[in-house]
C-alpha positions as CSV (number, residue, x, y, z in Angstrom):
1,X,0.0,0.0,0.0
2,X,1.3,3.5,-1.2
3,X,2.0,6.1,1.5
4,X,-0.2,8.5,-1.1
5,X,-3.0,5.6,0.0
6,X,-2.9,6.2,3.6
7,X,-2.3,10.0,4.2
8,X,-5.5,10.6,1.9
9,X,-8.7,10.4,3.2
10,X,-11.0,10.1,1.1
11,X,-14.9,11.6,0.6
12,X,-15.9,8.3,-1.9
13,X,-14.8,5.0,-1.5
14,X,-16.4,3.1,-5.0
15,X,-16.4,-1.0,-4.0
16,X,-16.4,-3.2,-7.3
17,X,-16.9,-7.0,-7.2
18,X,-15.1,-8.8,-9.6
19,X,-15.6,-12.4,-10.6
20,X,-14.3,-13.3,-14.4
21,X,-15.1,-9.9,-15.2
22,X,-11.5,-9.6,-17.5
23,X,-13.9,-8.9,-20.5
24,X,-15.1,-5.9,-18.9
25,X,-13.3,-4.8,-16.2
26,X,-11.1,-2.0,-17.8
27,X,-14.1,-0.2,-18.7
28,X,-15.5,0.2,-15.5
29,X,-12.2,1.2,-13.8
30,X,-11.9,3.8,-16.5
31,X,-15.4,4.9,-16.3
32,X,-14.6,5.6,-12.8
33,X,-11.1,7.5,-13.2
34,X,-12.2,9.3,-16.0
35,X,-15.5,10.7,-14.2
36,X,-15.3,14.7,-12.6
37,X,-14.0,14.2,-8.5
38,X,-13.6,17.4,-7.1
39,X,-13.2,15.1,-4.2
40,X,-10.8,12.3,-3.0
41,X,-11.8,9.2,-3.8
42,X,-10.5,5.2,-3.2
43,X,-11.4,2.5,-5.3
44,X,-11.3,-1.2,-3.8
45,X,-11.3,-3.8,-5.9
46,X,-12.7,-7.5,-4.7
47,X,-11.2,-9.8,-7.2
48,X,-12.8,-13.1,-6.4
49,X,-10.0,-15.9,-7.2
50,X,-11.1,-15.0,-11.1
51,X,-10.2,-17.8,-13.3
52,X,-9.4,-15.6,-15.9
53,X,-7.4,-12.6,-16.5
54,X,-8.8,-10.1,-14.6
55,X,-6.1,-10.4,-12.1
56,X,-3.5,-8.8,-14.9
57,X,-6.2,-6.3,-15.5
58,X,-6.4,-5.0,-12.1
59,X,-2.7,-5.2,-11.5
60,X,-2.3,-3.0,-13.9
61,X,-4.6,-0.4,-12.9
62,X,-3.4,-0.9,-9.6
63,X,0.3,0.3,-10.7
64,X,-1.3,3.1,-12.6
65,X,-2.8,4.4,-10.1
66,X,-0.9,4.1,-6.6
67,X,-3.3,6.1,-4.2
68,X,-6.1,5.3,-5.5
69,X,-7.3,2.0,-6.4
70,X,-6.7,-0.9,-4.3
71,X,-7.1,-4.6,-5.3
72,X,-7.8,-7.4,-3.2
73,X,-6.9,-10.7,-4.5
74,X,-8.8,-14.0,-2.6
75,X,-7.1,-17.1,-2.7
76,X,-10.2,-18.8,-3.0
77,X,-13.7,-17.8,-4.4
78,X,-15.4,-16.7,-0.3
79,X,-18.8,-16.1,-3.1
80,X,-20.0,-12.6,-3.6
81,X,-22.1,-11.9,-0.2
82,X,-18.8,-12.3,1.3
83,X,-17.1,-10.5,-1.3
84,X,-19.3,-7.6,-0.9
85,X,-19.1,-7.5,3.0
86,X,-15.2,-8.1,3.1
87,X,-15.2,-5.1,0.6
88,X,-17.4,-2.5,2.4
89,X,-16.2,-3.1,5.7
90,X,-12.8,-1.5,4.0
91,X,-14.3,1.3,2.8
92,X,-13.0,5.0,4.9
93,X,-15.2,7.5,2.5
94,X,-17.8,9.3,4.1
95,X,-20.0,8.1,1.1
96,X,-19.5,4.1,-0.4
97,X,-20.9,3.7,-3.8
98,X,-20.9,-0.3,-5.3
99,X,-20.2,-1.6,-9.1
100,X,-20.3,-5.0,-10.2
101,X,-17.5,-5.6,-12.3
102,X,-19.1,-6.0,-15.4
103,X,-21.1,-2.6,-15.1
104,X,-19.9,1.0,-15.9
105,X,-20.4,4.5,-14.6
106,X,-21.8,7.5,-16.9
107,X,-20.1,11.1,-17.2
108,X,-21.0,12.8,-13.6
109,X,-22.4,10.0,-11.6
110,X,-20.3,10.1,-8.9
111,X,-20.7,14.3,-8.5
112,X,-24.3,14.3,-9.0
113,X,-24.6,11.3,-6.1
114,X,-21.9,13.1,-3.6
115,X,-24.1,16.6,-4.3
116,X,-27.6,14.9,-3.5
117,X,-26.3,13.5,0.0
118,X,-24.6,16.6,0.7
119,X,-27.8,18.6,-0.3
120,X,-30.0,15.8,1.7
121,X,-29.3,14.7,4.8
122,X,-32.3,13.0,5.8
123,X,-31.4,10.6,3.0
124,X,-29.4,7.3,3.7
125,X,-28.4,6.6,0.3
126,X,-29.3,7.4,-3.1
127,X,-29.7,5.6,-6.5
128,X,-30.5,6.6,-10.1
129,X,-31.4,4.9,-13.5
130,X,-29.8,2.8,-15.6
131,X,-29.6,1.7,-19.4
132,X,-29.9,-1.9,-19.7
133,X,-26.8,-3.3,-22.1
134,X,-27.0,-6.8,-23.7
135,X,-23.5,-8.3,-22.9
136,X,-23.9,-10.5,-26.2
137,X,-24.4,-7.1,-28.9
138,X,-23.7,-4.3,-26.6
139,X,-26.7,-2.6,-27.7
140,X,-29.0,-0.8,-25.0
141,X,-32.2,-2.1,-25.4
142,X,-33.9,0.5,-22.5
143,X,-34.0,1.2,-18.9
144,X,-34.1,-0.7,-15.5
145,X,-36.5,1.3,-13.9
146,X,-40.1,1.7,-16.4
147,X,-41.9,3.8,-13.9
148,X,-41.6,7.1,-12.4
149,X,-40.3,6.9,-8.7
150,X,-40.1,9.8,-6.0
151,X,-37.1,11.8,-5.7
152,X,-37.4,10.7,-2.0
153,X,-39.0,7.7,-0.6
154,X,-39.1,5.3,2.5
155,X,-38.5,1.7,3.6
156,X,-41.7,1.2,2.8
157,X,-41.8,2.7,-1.0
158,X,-38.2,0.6,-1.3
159,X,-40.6,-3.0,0.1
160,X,-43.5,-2.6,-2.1
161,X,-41.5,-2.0,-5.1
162,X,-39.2,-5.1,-4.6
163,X,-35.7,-2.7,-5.0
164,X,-36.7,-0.4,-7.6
165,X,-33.2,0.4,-8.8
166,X,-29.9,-1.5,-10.1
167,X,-27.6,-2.7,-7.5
168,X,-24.8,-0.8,-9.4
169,X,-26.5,2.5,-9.4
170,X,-26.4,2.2,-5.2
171,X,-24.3,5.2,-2.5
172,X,-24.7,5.8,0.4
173,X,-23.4,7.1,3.8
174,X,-20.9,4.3,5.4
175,X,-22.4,5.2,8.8
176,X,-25.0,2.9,7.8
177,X,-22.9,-0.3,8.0
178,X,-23.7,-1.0,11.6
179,X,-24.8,-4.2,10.0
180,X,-26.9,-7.1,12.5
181,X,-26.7,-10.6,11.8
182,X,-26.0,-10.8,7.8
183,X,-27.4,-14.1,6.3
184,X,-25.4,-16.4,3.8
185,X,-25.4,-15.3,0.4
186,X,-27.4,-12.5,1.5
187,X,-28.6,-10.8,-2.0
188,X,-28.6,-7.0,-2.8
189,X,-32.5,-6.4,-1.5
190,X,-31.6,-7.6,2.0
191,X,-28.8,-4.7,2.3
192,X,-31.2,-2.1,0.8
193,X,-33.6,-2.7,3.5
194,X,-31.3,-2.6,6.2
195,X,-29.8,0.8,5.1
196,X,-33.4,2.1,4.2
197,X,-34.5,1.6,7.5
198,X,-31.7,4.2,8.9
199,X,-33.1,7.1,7.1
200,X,-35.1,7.6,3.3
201,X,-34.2,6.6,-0.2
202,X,-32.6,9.4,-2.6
203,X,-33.4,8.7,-6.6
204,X,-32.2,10.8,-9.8
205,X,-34.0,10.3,-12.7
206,X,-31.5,10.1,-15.2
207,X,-29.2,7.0,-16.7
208,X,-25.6,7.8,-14.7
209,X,-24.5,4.0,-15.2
210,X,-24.9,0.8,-17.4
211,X,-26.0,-2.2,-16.1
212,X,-25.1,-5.3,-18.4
213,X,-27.7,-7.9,-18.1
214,X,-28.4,-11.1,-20.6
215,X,-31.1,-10.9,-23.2
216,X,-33.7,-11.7,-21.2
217,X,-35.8,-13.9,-23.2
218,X,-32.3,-16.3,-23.3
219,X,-32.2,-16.9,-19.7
220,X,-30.6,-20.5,-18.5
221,X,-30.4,-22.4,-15.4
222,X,-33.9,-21.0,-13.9
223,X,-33.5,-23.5,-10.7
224,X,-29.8,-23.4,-10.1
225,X,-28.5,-22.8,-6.6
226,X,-26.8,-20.0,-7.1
227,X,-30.3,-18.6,-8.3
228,X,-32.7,-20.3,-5.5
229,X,-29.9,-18.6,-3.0
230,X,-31.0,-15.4,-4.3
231,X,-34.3,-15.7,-4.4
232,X,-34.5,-17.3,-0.6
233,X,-32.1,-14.1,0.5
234,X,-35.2,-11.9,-1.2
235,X,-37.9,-13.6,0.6
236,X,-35.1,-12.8,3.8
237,X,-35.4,-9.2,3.1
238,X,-39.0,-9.5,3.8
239,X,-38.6,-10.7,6.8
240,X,-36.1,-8.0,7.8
241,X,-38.4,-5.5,6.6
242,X,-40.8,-7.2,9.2
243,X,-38.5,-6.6,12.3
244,X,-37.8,-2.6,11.0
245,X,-41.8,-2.6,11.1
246,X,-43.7,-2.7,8.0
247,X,-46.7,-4.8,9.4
248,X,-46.5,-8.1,8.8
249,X,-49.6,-8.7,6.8
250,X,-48.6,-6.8,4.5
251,X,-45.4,-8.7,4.5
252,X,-46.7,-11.7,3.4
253,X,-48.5,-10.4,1.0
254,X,-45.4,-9.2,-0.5
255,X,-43.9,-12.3,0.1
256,X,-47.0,-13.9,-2.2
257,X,-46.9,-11.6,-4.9
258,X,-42.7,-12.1,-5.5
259,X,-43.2,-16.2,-5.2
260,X,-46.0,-15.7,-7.7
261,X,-44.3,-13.7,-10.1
262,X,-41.1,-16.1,-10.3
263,X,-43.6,-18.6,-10.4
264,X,-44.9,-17.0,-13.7
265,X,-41.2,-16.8,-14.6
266,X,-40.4,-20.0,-14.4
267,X,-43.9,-21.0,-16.1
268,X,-43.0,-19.3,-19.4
269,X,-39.0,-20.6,-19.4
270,X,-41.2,-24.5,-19.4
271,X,-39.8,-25.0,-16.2
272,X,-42.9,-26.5,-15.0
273,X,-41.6,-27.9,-11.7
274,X,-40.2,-24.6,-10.3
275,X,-43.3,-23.0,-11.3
276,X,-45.9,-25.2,-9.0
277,X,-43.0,-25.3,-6.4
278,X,-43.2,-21.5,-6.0
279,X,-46.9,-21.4,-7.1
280,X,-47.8,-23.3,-3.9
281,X,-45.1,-21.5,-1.7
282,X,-46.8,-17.6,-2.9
283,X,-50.6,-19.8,-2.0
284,X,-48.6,-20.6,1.3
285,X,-47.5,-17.2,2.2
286,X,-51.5,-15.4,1.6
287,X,-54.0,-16.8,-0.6
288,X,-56.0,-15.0,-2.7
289,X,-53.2,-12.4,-3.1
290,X,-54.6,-11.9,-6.6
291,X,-56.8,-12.9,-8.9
292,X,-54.4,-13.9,-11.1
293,X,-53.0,-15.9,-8.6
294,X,-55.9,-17.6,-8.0
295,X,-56.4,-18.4,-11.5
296,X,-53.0,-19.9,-11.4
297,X,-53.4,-21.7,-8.5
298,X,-56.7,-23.4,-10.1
299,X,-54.9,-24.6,-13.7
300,X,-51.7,-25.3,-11.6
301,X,-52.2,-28.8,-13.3
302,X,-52.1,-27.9,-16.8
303,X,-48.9,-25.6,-17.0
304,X,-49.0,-25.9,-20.8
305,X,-52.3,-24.5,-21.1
306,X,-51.8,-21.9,-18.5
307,X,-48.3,-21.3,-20.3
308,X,-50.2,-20.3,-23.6
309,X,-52.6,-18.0,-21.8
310,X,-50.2,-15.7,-20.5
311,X,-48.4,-15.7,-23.0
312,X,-51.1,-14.5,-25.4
313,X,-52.3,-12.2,-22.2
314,X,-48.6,-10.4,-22.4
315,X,-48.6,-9.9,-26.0
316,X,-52.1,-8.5,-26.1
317,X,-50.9,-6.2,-23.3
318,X,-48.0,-5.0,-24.9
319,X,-49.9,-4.4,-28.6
320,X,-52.5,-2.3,-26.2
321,X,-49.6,-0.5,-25.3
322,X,-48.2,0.7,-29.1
323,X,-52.1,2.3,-30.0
């Protein structure tokens, strides 16, 4: 570690997870030293035991830039939970932003985040749009958010809107890391509502980032662990949300309605398993949620049939939309 490193406290620490992210790493280093700081800033890098060559990437921009960004190098994969915890708890900056390694930063993100939690104090952390990139074309095909939120909301807004915004688009004030018991594999929406719950939810309505995502009509492995372990930590954050108290029936309710939509997920991917597996547990958590879960609940045993129906449903919905 440089002297430079340790004399200079910085206003921004920016924590990026790396996992085979050789392909795309550079970028988002760049898009990060490249961005207007009239502020000191760190960058830690959690490289974790990569099998490819983003290890030479980020030694590089280590050397490059002595005093600024910092790589940490795992000798085994600790999973990215871990990763994300071991990373934060480095962080010194009054203000913590995250990347994923294989997302990017916009011109003026990080001055247009630092100015709306100096400008707002009641707000714990603040997020803003995204374009969505495929990572097969690198075309934009439109944003993450396709609804208008508040410039300030709550824990409650952030709950009933499942995490509105991209993980990557995330700052906030490292005061807030006075973390309690942190489950395993704990996902992105479980940290959100812990934060939320220590003061409201900053947004700006612009796209400062890029979040690379798969086309999603080519999603694979619906029911793999890595993906159930996400899903469970969401159901988690529901619970937490419970103890920071949003009233529990309307908990469950919320706990329904994001079983039932995965269920629908996994109904049109013809994973028909999955879909009564998580069509029972959203039946288990409130019934009669919804009418449409009720009508899913009752053709539960013909998933092809139901399959077809909401299929034509969606399309029919989306012509609606283009008159």
């Amino acid at each position: 570690m440089s002297s430079a490193y340790v004399e200079t406290m910085p206003k921004l620490t920016v924590c990026i997870s790396v996992y085979n992210h050789a392909q795309y790493i550079a970028q988002c280093l760049e898009s990060l030293l490249d961005q207007d700081r009239p502020f000191p800033i760190e960058i830690l890098v959690g490289n974790d035991c990569s099998k490819d060559a983003s290890a030479q990437v980020l030694s590089r921009f280590q050397e490059n830039h002595p005093g600024v960004v910092r790589v940490f190098n795992h000798e085994r994969n600790i999973g990215a939970a871990a990763n994300y915890l071991f990373l934060h708890a480095q962080a010194r900056g009054q203000y913590v932003a995250h990347l994923d390694g294989d997302d990017y930063a916009l011109p003026g993100k990080l001055v247009r985040q630092v100015a709306f939690l100096d400008a707002h104090p009641e707000c714990i952390m603040v997020a803003h749009q995204v374009w969505l990139e495929d990572m097969a074309s690198g075309e934009r095909y439109g944003h993450y958010l396709n609804f208008p939120a508040p410039p300030v909301s709550d824990l409650l807004y952030l709950v009933e809107h499942s995490c509105f915004f991209a993980h990557s688009s995330k700052m906030y004030r490292r005061v807030a890391n006075t973390y309690a018991q942190v489950p395993d594999d704990c996902a992105d929406f479980w940290l959100h509502v812990w934060h939320a719950s220590q003061g409201k939810v900053g947004y700006i309505d612009e796209p400062l980032g890029v979040y690379r995502t798969r086309n999603p009509n080519s999603m694979t492995g619906s029911a793999s662990p890595w993906r159930n372990a996400i899903l469970e930590s969401h159901l988690q954050a529901y619970d937490l949300a419970g103890t920071l108290g949003i009233r529990q029936s309307r908990i469950v309710q919320l706990k329904a309605i994001f079983a039932l939509d995965h269920a629908l997920r996994m109904l049109r991917l013809g994973d028909f398993a999955s879909f009564k597996s998580w069509l029972d547990r959203s039946w288990d958590f409130c019934p009669h949620v919804s009418k449409k879960q009720v009508l899913a609940f009752r053709l539960k045993y013909l998933p092809a049939l139901l399959r077809t129906c909401y299929e034509v449903n969606l399309r029919l919905k989306s012509m609606l939309k283009m008159i």
